[in-house]
C-alpha positions in Angstrom: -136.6 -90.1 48.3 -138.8 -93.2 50.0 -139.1 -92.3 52.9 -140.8 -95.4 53.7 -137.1 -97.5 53.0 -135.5 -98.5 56.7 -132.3 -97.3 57.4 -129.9 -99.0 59.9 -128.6 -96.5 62.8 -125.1 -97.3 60.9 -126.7 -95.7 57.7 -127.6 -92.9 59.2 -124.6 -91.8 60.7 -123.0 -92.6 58.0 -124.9 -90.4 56.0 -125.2 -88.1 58.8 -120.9 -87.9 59.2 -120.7 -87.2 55.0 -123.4 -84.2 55.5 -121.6 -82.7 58.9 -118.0 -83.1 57.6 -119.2 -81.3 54.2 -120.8 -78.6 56.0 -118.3 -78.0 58.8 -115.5 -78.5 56.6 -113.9 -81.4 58.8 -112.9 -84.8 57.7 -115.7 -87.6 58.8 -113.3 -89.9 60.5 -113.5 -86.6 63.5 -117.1 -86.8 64.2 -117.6 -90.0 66.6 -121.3 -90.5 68.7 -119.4 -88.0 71.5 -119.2 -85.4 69.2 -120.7 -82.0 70.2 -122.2 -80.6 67.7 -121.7 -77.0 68.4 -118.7 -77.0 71.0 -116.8 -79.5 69.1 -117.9 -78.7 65.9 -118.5 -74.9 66.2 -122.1 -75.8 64.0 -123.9 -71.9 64.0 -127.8 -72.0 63.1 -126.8 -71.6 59.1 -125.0 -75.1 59.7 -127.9 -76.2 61.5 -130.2 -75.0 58.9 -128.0 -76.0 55.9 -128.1 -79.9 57.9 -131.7 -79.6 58.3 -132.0 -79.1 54.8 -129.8 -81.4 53.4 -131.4 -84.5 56.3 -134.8 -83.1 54.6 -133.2 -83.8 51.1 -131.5 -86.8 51.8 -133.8 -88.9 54.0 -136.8 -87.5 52.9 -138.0 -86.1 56.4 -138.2 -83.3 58.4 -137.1 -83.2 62.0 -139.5 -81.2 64.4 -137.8 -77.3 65.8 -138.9 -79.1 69.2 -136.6 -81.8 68.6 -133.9 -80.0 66.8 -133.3 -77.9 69.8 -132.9 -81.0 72.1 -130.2 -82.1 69.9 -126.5 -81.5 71.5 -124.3 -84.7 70.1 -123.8 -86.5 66.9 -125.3 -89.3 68.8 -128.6 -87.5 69.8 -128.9 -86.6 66.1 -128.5 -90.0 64.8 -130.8 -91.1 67.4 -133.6 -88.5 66.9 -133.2 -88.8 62.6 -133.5 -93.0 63.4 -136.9 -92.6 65.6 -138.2 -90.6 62.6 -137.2 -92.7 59.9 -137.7 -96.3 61.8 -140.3 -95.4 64.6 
């Protein structure tokens, strides 16, 4: 993919909420910006790998381990993908 293409913060949680739901096995309308990913969620580090992967895929980037391990809520994601993608 581009990864030069700008994506609105409402593209990438869209995106974001289709990848998480698939991989978690939940329907998108239960992951909200509160959303933990690992209490709520019950993400394990082959779901966060598997994510990682399919971001990578998607978007065309890779997100940093530094800034993977920061990452606690559906909101931190979408805000960490969205520096990456639109600086």
């Amino acid at each position: 993919m581009d990864n030069s293409k700008k994506f609105s913060k409402c593209e990438i949680a869209e995106e974001l909420k289709k990848i998480i739901a698939d991989i978690v096995n939940v329907e998108k309308e239960a992951i909200d910006f509160t959303t933990k990913l690992l209490e709520d969620l019950g993400m394990d580090s082959f779901a966060v790998a598997e994510t990682m992967f399919l971001i990578q895929e998607k978007f065309g980037v890779t997100i940093a381990q530094e800034d993977i391990l920061k990452v606690d809520t559906f909101n931190s994601l979408v805000e960490t993908l969205d520096k990456i993608l639109n600086g």
